[in-house]
N, C-alpha and C positions, 0 to 999 in steps of 0.2 A: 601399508597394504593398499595396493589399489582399488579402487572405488569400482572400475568395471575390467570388464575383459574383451575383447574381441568378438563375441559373439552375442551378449545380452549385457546388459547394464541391470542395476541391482533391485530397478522397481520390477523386473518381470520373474526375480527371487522371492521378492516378500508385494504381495496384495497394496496396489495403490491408489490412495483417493482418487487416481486420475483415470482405473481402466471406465469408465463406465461411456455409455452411446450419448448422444451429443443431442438426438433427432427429437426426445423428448421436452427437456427441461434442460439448461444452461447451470442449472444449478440445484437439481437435483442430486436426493442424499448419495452422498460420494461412497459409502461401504458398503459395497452389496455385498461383495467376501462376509463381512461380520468380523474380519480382524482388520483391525484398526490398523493405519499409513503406520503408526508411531509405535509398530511393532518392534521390544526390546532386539537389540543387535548384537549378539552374540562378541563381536569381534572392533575394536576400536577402530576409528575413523581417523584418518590423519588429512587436515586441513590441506586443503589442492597445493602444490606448488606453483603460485601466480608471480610473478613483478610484481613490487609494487613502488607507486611513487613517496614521493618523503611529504608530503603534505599533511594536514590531521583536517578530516572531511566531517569534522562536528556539528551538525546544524550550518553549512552554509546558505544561505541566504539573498543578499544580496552583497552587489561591491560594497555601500557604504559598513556594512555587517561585518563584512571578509576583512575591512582593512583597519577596524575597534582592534584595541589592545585584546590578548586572548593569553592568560599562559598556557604555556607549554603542556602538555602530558606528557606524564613520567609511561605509560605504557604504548606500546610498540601497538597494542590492537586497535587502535583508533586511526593507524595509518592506514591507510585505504589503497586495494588491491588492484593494481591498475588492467587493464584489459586488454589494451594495444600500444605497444611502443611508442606509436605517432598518433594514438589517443590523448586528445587534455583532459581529462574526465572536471578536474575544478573547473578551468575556463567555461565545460560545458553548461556547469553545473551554475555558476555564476550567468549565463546571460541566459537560459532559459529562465531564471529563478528572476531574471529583473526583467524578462519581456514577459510571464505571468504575472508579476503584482503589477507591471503597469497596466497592461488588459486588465486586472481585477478593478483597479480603480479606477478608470475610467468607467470601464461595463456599470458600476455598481454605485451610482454618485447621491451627493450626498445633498436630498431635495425631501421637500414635503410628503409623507408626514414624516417631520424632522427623527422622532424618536426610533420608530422602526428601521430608518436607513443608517440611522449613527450603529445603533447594534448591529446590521448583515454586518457594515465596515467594520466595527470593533474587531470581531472573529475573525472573519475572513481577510483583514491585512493585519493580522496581530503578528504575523508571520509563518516559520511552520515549514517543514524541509520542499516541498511544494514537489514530492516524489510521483503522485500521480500524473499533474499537467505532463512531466519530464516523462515518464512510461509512455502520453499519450503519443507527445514528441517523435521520442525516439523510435516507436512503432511505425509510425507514419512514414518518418526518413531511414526508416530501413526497404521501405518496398517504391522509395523516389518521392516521397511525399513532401509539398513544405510545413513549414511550421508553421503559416498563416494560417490555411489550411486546418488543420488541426486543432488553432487557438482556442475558436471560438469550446470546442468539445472538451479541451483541459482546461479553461477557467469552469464550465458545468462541473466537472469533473469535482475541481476543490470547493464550487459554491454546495455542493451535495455533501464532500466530506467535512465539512465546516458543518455545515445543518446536523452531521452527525454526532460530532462531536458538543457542540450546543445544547443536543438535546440530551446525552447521554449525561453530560456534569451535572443535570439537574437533580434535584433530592428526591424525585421518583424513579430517579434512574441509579446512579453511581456515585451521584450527590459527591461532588468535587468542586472545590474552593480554588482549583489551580491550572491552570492550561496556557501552555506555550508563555509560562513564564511570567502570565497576567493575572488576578483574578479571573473568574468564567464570567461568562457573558449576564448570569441570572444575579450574579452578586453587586452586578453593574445596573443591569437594567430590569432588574425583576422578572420573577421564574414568568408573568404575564407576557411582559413581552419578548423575554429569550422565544417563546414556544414561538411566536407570533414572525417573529424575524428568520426561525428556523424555516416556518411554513413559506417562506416570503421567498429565501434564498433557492428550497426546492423549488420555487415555480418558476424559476427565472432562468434558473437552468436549462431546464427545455425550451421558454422562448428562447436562449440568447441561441442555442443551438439552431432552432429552427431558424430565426432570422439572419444570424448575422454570419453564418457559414457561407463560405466562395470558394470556387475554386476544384468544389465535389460535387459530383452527380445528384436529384432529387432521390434518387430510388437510395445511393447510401448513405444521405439525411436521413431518410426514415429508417434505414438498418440501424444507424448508430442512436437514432435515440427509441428504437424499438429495444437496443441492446444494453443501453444504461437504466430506460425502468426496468426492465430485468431483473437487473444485477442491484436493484434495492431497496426492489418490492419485498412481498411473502413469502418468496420461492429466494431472498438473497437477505441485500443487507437487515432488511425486517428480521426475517426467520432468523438468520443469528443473533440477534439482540430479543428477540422474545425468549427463545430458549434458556439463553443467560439467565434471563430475567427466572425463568418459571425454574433454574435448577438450582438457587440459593436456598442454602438449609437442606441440599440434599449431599447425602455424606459418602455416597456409593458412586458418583459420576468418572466413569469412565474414559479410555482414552476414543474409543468410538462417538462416545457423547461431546466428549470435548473437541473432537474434529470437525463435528456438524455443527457447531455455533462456532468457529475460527474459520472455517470453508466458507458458511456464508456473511459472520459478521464484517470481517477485515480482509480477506482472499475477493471478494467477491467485487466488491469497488476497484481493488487493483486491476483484476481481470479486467472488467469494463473496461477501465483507461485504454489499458492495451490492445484489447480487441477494437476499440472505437478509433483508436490510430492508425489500426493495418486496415481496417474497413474504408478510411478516408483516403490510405497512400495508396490503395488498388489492389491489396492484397485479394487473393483468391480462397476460394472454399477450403481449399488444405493447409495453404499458409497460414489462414486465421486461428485453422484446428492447432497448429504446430504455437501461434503464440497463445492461444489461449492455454495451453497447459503451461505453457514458459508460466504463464502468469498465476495460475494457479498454484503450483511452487511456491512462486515465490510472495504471493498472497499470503501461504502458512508460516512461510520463513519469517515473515514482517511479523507475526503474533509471537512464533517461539522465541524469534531474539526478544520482540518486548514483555516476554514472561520473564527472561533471562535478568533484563537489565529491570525490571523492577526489584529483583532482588538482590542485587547487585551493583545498584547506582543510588545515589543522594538524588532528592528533589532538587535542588541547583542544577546536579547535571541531567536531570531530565528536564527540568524545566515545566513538571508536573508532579504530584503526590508519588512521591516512591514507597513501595510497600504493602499499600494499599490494598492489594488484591491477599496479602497475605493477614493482614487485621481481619479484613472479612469472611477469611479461610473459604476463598473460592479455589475453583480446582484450576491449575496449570500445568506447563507442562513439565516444571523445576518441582513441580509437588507430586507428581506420577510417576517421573521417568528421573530426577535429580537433574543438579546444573549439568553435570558431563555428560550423560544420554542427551539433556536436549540440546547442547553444540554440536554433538554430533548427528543428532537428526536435520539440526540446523544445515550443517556443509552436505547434507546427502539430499536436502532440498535444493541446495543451492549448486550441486552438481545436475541433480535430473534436471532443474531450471536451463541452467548452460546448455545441455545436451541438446534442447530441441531449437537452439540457432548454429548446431552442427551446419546443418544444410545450406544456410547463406553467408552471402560476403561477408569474411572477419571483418574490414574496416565501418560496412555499415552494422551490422551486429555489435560492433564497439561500446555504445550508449545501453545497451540494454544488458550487457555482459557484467561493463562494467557497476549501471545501478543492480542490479541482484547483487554482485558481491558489495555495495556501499548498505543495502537491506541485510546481509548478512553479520557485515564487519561493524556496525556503528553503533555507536555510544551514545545514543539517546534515540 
């Protein structure tokens, strides 16, 4: 069954987290309908007919990473959907991924006071698919932008999601023993100074932004880091992690509920990324409009597949506590809607994502095509 037709595509059938006015709030509550994005679907979804390359896009990383022994999978879903024929999406994916951790660690070195700087480092070069800096990237050089340009904005980007996840493994949060394959940061260095190095890494993001940015105008310096506290303050990544927090122990939560703590705990940093890239490459007021829902998408798609593969993957192959969310019988979207409703809400994200770089060049579109289908398709 085809996903659209020729005259409307399927969000303007069923109420989407995306209709709502922009003029307000960035990230304000996304239902105003009162029916939830993740409205059951009557009628099954058949995964896009994409190429794909023969590679398996697991966690790559960097070259030295890429070229460790790795066996094989035995499943076909881990091959990754390619985007453009004369697209490398791995190549891509490998030198963005090793020109971010060397920016990380120079930006981030390792000086007095000795303890606070070992920990930013511990987390933030622990490694980690480094899918934000790459949205900031590809945003960027889709409207002519370069990557220097942009750096400085995707290493803030992961020293902010690094701070989030540091603070989230903590025992007043999510209290987790395990991330990216390491002990967490507080099991290292004390829930004292995780909190301390978290605080550390937020602030440094907006210097590095502020100073060490070339190449872009002053007026979209201040757009883009007017547009990243945004997206993780009160009104973003905050607001989805308090919600969380305040609906444990409640037995009734929703998919309306559960949309507002995914929209802005984990959608909301994605956006950023990519709105802060097309803000740097020149994008204009409509273009920004057109990736910020690209990214909004694909923001929800990153939460349902990782609701998907917590129940569905070993802690080896995530490389974090598998399960977890279901010991604690919090609400997902494999607990509301089952594993099959949420792949298929999965590819009907990941088509309305596609849809809004309809309008520009396939080959610069490339990068961004192809990471939404690697957020879709990936095994951890």
């Amino acid at each position: 069954m085809s996903l659209v037709n020729s005259s409307a595509t399927w969000v303007l059938q069923t109420p989407s987290i995306h209709n709502f006015s922009t003029n307000n709030s960035n990230l304000c509550h996304p239902l105003k309908n009162k029916i939830p994005f993740s409205f059951f679907l009557p009628n099954p979804i058949a995964r896009p007919s994409i190429p794909f390359s023969s590679f398996t896009i697991s966690s790559i990383l960097t070259k030295e990473q890429a070229n460790a022994p790795q066996e094989e999978s035995k499943s076909k879903k881990d091959q990754f959907f390619a985007s453009s024929p004369s697209f490398n999406f791995k190549a891509y994916v490998l030198s963005k991924a090793d020109s971010v951790n060397k920016a990380l660690d120079e930006a981030v070195l390792l000086k007095d006071p000795l303890k606070i700087h070992e920990s930013m480092r511990y987390s933030l070069l622990a490694g980690g698919k480094r899918v934000r800096p790459m949205l900031c990237f590809a945003a960027c050089e889709l409207f002519g932008g370069q990557e220097s340009v942009a750096m400085p904005a995707a290493c803030a980007v992961e020293m902010i999601h690094t701070m989030s996840l540091m603070h989230d493994d903590l025992p007043c949060m999510d209290n987790d023993d395990l991330r990216r394959g390491k002990p967490t940061n507080h099991k290292v260095f004390g829930e004292d100074v995780t909190v301390l190095a978290g605080d550390a890494l937020l602030a440094f993001a907006f210097e590095y932004i502020a100073t060490s940015t070339k190449g872009a105008s002053s007026e979209r310096i201040v757009r883009v880091i007017g547009e990243l506290a945004k997206c993780i303050g009160s009104e973003g990544l905050v607001a989805g992690q308090v919600v969380d927090i305040c609906s444990e122990g409640i037995s009734d939560v929703g998919l309306e509920h559960l949309e507002f703590i995914h929209v802005h705990k984990t959608a909301a940093l994605l956006e950023g990324s990519v709105v802060m890239g097309a803000i740097l490459g020149g994008a204009n007021a409509d273009q920004v409009e057109k990736l910020r829902k690209f990214a909004r998408c694909i923001g929800l798609l990153f939460q349902v597949v990782d609701d998907i593969l917590d129940v569905t993957k070993s802690s080896q192959e995530l490389g974090k506590t598998a399960g977890k969310d279901l010991v604690a019988d919090k609400t997902t979207y494999p607990k509301l809607l089952g594993i099959e409703k949420s792949r298929e809400f999965a590819d009907r994200l990941n088509k309305e994502a596609q849809d809004q770089l309809a309008e520009f060049d396939p080959e610069k579109a490339a990068p961004l095509i192809a990471l939404a289908n690697y957020i879709a398709y990936r095994d951890n």
